[in-house]
Backbone bond lengths (Angstrom), bond angles and torsions (degrees), N, CA, C in turn:
res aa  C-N    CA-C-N  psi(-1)  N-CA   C-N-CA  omega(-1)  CA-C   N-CA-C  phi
1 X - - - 1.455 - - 1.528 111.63 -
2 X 1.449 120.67 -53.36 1.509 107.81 159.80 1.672 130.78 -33.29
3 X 1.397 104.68 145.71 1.447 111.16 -170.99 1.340 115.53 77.40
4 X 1.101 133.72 -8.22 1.378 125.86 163.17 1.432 129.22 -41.45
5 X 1.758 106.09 -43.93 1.427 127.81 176.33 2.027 96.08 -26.03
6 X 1.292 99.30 -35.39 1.882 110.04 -140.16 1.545 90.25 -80.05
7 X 1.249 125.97 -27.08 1.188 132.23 -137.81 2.066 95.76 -109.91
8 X 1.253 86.26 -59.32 1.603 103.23 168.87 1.303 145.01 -76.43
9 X 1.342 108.34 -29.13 1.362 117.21 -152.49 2.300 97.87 -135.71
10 X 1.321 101.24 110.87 1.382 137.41 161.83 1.539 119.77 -61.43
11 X 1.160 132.77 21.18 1.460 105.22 -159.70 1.399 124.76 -66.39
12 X 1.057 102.43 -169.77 1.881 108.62 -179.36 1.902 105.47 -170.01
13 X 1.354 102.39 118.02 1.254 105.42 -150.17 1.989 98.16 -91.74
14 X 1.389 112.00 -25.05 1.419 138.72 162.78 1.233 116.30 -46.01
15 X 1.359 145.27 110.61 1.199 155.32 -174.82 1.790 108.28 -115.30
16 X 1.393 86.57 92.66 1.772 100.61 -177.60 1.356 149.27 -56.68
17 X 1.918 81.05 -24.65 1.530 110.60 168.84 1.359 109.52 -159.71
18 X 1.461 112.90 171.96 1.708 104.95 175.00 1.540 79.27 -135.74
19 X 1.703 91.97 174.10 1.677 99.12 172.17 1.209 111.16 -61.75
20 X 0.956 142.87 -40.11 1.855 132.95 -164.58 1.955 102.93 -38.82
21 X 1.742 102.92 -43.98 1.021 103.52 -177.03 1.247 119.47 -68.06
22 X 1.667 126.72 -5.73 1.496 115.29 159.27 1.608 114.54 -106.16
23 X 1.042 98.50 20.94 1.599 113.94 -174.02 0.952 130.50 36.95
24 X 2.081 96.44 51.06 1.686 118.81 164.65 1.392 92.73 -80.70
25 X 1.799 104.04 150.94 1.940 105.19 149.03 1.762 105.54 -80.05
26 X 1.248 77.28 172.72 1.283 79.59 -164.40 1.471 123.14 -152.70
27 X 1.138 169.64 150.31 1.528 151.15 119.90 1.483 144.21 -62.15
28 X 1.056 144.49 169.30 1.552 120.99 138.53 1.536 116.95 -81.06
29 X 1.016 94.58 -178.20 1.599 91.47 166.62 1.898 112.25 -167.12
30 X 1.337 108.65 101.80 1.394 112.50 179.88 1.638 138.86 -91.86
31 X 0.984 135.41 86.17 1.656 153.50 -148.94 2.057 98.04 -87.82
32 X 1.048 118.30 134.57 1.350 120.29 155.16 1.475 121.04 -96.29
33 X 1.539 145.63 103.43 1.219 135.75 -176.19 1.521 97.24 -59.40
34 X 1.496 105.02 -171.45 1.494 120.75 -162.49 1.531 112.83 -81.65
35 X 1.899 104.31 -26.21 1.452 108.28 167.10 1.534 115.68 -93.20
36 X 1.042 108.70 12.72 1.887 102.40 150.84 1.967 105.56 89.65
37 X 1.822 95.77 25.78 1.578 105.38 139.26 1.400 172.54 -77.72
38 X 0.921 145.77 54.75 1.084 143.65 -120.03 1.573 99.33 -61.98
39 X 0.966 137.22 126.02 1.126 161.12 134.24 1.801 130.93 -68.64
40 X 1.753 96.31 123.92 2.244 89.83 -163.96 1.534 75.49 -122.04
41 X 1.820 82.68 157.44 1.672 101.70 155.23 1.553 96.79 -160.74
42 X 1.399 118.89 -159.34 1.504 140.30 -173.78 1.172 114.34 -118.92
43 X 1.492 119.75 147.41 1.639 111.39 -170.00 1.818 82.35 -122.24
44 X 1.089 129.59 115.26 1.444 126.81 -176.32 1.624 102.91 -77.90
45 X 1.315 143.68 132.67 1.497 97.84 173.73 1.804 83.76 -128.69
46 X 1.140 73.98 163.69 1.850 110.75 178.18 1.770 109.29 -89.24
47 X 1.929 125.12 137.77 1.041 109.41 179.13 1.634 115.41 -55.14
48 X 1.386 116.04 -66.02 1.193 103.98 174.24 1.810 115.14 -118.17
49 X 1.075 107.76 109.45 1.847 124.70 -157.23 1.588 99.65 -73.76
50 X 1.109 105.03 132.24 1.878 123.63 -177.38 1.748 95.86 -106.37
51 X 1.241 112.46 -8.21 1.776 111.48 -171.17 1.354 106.79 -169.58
52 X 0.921 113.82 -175.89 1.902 145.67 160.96 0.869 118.85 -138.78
53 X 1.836 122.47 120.82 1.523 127.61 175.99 1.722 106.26 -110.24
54 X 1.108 115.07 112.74 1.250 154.10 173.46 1.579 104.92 -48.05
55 X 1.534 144.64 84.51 1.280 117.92 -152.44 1.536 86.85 -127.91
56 X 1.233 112.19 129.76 1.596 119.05 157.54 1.724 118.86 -127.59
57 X 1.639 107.10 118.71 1.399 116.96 -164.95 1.663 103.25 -87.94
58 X 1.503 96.86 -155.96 1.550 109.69 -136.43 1.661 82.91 -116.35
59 X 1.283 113.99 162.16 1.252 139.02 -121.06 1.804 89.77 -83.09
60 X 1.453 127.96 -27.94 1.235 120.94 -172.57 1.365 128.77 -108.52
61 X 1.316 140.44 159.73 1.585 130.55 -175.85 1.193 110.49 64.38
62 X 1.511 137.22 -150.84 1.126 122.82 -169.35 1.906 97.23 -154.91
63 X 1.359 128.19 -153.35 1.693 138.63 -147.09 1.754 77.41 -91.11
64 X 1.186 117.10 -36.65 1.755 104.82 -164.04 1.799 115.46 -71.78
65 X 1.307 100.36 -31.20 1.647 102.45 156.41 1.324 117.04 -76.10
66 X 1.170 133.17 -44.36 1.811 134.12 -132.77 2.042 85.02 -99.22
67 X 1.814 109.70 -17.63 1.413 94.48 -178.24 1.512 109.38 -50.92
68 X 1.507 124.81 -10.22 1.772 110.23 -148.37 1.612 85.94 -79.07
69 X 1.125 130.72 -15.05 1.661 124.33 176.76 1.731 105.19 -78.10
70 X 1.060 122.69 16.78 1.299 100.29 167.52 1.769 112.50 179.70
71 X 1.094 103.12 10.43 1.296 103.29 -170.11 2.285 100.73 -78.22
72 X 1.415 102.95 9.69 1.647 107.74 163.67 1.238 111.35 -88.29
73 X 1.121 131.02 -11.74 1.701 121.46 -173.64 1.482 105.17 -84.14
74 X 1.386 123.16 -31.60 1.519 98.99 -170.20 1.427 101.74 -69.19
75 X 1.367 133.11 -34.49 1.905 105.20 156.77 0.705 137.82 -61.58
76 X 1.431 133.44 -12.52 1.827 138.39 142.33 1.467 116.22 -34.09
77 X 1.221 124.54 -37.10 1.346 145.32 -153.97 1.791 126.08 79.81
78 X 1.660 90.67 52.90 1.416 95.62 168.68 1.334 118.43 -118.92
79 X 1.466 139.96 123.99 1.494 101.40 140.73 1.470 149.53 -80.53
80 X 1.001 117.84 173.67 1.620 98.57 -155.46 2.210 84.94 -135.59
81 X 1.148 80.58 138.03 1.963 108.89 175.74 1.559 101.03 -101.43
82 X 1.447 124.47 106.42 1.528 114.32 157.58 1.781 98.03 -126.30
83 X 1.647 82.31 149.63 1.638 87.52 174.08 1.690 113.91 -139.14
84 X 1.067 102.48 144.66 1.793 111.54 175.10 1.713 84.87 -75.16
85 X 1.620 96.12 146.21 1.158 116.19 175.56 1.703 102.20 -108.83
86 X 1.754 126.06 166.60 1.359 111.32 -154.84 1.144 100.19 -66.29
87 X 1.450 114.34 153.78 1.350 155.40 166.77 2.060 118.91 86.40
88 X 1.296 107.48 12.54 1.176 129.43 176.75 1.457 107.04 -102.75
89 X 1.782 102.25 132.98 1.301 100.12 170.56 1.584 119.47 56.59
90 X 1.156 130.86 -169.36 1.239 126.69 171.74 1.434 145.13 -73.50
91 X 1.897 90.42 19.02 1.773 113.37 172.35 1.564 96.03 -80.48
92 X 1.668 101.37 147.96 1.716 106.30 169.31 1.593 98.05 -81.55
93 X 1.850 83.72 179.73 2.076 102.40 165.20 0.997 82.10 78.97
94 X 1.848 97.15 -162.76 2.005 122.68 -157.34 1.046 70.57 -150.39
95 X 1.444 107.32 160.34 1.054 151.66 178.56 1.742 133.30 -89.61
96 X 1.347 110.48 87.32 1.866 93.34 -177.04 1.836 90.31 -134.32
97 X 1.236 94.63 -158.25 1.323 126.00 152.71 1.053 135.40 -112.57
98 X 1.292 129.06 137.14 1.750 125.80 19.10 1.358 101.21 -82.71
99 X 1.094 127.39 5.03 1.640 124.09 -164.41 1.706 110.58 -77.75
100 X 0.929 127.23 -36.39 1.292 132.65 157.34 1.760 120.10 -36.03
101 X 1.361 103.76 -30.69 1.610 109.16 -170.37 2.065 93.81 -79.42
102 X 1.025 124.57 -46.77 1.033 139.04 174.96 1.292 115.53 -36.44
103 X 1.822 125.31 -45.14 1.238 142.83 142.17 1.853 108.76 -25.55
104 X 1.299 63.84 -97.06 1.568 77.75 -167.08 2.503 131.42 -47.93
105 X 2.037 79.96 -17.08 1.495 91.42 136.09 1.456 148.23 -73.16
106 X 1.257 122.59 -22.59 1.067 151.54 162.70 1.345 128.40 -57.73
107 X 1.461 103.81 -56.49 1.570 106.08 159.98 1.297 134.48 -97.04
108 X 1.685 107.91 5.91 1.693 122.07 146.50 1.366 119.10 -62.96
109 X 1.617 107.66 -33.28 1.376 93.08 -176.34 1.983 112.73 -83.55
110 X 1.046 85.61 -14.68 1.956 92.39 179.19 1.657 93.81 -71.09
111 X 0.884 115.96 -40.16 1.896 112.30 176.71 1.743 107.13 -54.05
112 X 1.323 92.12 -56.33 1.265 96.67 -155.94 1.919 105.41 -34.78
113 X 1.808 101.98 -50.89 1.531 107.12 -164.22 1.355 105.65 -90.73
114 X 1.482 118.05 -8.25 1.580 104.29 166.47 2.087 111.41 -72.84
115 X 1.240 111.09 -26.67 1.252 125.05 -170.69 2.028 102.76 -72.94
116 X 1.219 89.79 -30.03 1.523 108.70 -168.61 1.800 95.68 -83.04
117 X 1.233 129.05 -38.90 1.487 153.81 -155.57 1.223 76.37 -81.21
118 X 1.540 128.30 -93.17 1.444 130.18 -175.36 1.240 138.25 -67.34
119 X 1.236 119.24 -22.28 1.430 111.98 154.05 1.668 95.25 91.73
120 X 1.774 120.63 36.26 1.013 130.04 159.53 1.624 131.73 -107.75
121 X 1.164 128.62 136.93 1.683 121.93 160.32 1.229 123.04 -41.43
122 X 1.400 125.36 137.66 1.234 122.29 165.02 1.339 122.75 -102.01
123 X 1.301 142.09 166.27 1.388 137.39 142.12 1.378 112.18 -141.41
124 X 1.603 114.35 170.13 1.459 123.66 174.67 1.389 117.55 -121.51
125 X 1.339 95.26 155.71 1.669 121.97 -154.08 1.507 111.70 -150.08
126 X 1.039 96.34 95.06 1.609 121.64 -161.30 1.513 123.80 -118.81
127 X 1.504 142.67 117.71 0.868 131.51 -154.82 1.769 121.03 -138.47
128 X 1.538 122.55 113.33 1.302 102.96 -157.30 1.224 121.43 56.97
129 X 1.663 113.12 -152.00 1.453 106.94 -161.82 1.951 122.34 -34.09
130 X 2.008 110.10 -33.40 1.064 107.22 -170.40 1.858 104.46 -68.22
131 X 2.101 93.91 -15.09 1.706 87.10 -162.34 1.481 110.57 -52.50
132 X 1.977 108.29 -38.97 1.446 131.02 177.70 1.315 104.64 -46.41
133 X 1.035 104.01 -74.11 2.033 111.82 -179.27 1.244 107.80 -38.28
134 X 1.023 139.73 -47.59 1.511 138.78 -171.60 1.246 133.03 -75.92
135 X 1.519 103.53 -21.23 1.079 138.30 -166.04 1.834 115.30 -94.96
136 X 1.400 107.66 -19.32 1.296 125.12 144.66 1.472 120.25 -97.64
137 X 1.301 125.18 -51.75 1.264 104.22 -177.26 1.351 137.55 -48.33
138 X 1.431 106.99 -51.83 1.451 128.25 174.28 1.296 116.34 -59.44
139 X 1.458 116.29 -32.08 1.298 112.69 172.49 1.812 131.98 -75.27
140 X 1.787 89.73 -8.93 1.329 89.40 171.11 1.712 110.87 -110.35
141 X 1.227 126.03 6.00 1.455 120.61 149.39 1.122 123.58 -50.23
142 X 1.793 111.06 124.06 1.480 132.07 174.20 1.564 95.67 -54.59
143 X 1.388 97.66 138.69 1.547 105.02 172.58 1.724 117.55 -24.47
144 X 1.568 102.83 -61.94 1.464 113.70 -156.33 1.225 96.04 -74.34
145 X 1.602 132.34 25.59 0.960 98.93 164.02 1.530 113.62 -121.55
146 X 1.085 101.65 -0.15 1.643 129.35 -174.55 1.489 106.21 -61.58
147 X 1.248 136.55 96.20 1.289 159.40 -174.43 1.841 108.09 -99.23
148 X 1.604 118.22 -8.89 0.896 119.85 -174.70 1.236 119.69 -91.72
149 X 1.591 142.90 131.66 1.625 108.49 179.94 1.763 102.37 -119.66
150 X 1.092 114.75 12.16 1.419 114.79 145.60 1.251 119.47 -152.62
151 X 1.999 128.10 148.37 1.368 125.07 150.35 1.488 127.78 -103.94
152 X 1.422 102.11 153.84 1.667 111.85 -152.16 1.950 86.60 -114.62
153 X 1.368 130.12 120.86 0.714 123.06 167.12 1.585 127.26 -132.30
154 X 1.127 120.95 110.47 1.716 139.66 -143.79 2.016 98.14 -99.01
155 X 1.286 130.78 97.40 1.318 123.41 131.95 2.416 77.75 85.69
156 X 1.083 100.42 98.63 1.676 92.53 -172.06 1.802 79.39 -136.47
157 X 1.474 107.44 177.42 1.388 122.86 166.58 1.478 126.74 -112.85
158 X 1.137 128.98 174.58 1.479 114.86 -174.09 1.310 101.77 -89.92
159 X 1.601 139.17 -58.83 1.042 121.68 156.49 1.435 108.17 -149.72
160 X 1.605 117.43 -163.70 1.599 104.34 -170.81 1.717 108.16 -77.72
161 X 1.205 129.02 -51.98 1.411 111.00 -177.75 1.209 108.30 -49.04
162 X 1.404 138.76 -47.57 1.311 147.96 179.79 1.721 104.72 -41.58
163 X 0.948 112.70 -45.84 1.843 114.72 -177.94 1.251 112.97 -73.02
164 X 1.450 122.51 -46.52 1.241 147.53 -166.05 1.477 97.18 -64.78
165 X 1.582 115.25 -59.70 1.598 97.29 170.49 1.584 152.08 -80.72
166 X 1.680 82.28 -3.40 1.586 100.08 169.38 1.565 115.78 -92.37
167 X 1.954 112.24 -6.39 1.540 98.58 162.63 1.832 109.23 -85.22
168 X 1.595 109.63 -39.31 0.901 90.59 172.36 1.677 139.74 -87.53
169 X 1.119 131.20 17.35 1.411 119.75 145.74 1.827 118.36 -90.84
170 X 1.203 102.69 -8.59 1.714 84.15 151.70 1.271 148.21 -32.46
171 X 1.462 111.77 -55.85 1.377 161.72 -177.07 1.667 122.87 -75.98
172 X 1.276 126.55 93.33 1.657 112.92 -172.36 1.721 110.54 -43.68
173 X 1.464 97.23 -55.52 1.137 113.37 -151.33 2.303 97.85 -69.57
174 X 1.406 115.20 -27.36 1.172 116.38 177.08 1.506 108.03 -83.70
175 X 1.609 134.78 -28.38 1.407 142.81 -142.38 1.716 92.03 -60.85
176 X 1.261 129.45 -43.61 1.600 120.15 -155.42 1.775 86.80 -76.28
177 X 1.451 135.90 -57.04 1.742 113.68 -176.65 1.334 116.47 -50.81
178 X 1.171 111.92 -16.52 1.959 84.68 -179.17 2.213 106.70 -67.36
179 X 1.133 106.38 1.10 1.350 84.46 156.65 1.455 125.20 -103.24
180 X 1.198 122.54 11.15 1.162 138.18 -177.00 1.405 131.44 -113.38
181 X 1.628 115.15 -43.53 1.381 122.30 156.10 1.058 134.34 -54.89
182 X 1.545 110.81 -63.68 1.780 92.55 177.66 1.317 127.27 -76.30
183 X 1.507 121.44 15.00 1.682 120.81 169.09 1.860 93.01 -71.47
184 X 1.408 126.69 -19.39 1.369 117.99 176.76 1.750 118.54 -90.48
185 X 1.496 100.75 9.37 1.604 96.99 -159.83 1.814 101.69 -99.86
186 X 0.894 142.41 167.90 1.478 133.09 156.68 1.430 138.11 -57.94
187 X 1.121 130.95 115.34 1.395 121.88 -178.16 1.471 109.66 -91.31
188 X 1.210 140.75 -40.27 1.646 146.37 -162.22 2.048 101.75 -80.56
189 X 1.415 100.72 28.64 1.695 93.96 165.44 1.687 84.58 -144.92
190 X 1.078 138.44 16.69 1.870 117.31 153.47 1.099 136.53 -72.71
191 X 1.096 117.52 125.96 1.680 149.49 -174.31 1.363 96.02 -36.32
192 X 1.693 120.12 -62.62 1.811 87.18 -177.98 1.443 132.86 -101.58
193 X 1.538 99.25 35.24 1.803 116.78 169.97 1.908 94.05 -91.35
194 X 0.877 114.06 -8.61 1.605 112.26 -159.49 1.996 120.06 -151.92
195 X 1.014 111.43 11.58 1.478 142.62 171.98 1.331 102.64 -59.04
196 X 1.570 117.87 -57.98 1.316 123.19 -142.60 1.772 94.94 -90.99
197 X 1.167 107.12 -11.74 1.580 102.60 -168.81 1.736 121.64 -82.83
198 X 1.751 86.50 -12.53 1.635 102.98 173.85 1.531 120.60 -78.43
199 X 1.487 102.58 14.09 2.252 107.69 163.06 1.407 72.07 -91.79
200 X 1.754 75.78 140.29 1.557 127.42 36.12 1.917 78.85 -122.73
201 X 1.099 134.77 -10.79 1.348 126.23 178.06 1.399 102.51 -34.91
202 X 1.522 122.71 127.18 1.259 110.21 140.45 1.574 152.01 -48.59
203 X 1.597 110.44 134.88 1.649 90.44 -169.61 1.528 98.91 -114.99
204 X 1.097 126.70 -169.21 1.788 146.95 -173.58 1.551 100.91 174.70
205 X 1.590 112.03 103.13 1.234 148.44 167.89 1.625 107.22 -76.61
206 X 0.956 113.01 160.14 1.608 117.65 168.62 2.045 95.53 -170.75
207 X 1.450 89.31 161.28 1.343 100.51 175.68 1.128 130.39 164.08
208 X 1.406 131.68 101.49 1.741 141.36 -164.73 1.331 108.98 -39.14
209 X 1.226 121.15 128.15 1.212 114.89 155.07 1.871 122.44 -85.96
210 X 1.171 96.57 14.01 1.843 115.74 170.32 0.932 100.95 -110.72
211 X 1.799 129.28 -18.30 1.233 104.42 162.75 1.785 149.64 -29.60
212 X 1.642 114.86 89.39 1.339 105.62 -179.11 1.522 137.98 -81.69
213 X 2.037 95.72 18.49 1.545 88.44 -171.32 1.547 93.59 -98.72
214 X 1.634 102.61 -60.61 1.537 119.12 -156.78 1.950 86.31 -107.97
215 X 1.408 93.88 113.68 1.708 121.53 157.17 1.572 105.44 -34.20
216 X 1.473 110.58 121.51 1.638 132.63 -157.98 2.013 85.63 -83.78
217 X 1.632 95.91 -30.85 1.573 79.10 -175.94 1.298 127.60 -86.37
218 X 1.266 94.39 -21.83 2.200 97.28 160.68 1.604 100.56 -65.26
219 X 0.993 146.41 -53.30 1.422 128.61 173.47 1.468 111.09 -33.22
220 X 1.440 114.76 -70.28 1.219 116.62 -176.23 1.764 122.21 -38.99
221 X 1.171 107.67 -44.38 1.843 128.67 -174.62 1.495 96.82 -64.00
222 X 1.611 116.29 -50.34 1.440 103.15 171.22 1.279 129.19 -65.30
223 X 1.402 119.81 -26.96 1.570 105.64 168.21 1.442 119.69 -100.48
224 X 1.489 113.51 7.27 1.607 96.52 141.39 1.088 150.31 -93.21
225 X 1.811 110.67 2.98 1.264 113.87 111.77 1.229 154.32 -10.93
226 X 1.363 112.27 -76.48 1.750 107.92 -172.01 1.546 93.25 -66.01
227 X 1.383 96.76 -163.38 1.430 129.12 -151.55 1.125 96.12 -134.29
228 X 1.678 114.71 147.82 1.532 105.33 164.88 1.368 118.99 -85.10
229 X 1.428 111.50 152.49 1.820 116.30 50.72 1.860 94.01 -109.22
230 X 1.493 118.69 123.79 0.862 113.10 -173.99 1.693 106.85 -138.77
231 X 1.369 131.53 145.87 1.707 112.40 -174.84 1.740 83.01 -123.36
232 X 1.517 96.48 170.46 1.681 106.00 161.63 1.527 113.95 -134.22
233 X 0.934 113.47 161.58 1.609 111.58 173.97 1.252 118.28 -152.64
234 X 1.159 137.84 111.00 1.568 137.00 174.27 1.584 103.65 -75.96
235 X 1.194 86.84 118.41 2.125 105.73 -170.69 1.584 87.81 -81.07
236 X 1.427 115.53 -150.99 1.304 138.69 -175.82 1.594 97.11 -163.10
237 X 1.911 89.01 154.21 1.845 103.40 170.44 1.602 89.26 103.66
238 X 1.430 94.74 -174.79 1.408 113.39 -159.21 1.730 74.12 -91.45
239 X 1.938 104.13 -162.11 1.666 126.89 -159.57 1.545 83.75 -72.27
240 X 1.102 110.03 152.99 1.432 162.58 179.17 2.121 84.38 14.90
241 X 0.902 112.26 62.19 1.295 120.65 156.12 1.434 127.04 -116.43
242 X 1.632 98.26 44.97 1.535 107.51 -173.19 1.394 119.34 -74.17
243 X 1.523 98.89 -40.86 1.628 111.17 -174.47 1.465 129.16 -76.17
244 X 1.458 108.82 -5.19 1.563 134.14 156.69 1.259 111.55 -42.17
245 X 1.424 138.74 -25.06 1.432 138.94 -116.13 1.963 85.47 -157.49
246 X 1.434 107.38 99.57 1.484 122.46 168.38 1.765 104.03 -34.62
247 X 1.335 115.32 -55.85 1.608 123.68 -173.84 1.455 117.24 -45.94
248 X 1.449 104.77 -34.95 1.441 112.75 -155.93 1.765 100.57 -101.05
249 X 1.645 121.23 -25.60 1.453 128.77 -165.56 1.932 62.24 -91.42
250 X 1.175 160.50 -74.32 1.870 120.97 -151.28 1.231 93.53 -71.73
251 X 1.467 138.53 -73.69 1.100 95.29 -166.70 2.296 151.96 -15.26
252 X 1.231 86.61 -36.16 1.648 94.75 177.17 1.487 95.67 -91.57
253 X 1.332 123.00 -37.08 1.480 98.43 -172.39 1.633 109.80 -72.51
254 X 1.367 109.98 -20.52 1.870 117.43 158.49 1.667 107.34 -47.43
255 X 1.573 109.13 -43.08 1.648 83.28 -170.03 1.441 116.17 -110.19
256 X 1.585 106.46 10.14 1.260 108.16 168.66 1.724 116.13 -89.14
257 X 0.905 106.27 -21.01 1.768 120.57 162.92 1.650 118.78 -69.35
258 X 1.374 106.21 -40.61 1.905 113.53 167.14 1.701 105.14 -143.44
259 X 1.475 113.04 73.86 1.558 89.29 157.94 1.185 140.16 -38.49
260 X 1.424 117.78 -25.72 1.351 125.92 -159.35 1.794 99.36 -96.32
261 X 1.079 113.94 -7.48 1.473 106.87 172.78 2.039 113.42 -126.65
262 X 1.414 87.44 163.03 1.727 73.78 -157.81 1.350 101.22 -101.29
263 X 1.406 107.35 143.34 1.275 133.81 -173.77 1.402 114.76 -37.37
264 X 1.325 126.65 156.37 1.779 127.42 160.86 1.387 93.44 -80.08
265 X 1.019 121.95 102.38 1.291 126.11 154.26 1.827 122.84 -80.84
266 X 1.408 93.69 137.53 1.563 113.15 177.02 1.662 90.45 -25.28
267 X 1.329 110.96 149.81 1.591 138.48 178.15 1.848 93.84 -82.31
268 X 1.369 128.61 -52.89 1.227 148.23 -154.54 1.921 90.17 -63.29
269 X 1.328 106.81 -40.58 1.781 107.16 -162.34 1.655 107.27 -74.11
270 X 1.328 128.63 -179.50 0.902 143.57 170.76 1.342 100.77 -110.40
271 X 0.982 155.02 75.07 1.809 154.87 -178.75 1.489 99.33 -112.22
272 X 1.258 92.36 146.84 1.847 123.60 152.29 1.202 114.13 -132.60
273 X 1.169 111.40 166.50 1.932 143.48 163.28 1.365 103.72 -98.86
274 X 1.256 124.29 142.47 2.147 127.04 154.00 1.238 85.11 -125.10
């Protein structure tokens, strides 16, 4: 399990912008996990908030880039929770596994009583690496604790050996380790060993098929996996440049308004509901 950090995890300790500079309000918000990290993120807030979107990004840079995916909803009427996981941005520690889950426990539970405080819905909005992360965690929350009533999952992988060998046979000079690396990577946190356990929650998948980072067909394998109620949607654009695209920001505000019913999806996509 050591060294993974190397394999997975991008950080960027530089924070390029904050919201003021798009002239969201805003908060911090600082969480200690259970091993005694401090963990930061942003509380975006909305004038008057109909929800909370739960957002955990993709494996590189940190909350001051990855805001351009969402910093439009708090005029929708959302607020939105994103957090650097350790060693990103102005969270302490490094970053691996399982230690990362610990993070992102940490600032579930600060949801939980702000959601409880206000007397709003939550959901999650997860993207790449966070799609992976989320995609185990949430799925192993005991019901009662599930505060979420839908997950949004943007461009994810099937699991880590699975990634590990499709970066390295890309590559001449990498092609001979992919038989060698991921026998060191983790298998008991992949998305489609553990996908299916997130019913009866609603899900909403998305995922480029131009995607050139993360393989459109490990997306696919993970949501034939889950279980319904589950939708899919093949977005457009390069990796996780979904929310660029007017079509794709209603779509989510379609399923953040009724998870339980499936979105109008773009005419242009190939989508279903099960």
């Amino acid at each position: 399990m050591s060294g993974c950090s190397g394999f997975f995890f991008y950080p960027m300790k530089e924070l390029v912008r904050t919201p003021e500079d798009l002239d969201l309000r805003y908060q911090d918000v600082n969480v200690k996990t259970e091993d005694g990290v401090q963990i930061h993120g942003w509380l975006l807030q909305a004038d008057k908030p109909k929800g909370i979107v739960f957002f955990l990004h993709g494996n590189a840079e940190n909350i001051s880039t990855h805001i351009g995916s969402v910093y439009w909803l708090p005029e929708q009427g959302y607020d939105v929770l994103l957090m650097d996981y350790r060693g990103y941005g102005l969270s302490q520690g490094k970053p691996d596994f399982p230690q990362v889950f610990q993070d992102v426990d940490a600032m579930y539970r600060w949801l939980q009583n702000y959601c409880k405080q206000h007397q709003i819905p939550s959901y999650v909005l997860a993207q790449s690496l966070g799609a992976t992360i989320s995609s185990y965690y949430f799925s192993q929350l005991a019901m009662e604790d599930r505060i979420f009533e839908g997950v949004v999952l943007d461009s994810t992988f099937s699991g880590h050996q699975d990634i590990a060998r499709y970066v390295l046979n890309r590559n001449m000079i990498t092609w001979p380790f992919q038989f060698i690396v991921p026998h060191f990577l983790p298998t008991e946190f992949n998305p489609k060993d553990h996908i299916a356990q997130l019913s009866p929650t609603p899900l909403l998948m998305m995922h480029s098929p131009d995607d050139a980072v993360l393989p459109y067909e490990q997306g696919k394998l993970v949501y034939n996996q889950a279980k319904a109620p589950k939708y899919w949607i093949n977005n457009q654009g390069p990796h996780i440049a979904t929310f660029n695209f007017p079509q794709y920001r209603q779509v989510l505000l379609e399923f953040l308004a009724n998870p339980q019913q499936q979105p109008n999806l773009p005419a242009t996509n190939h989508a279903r509901m099960d």
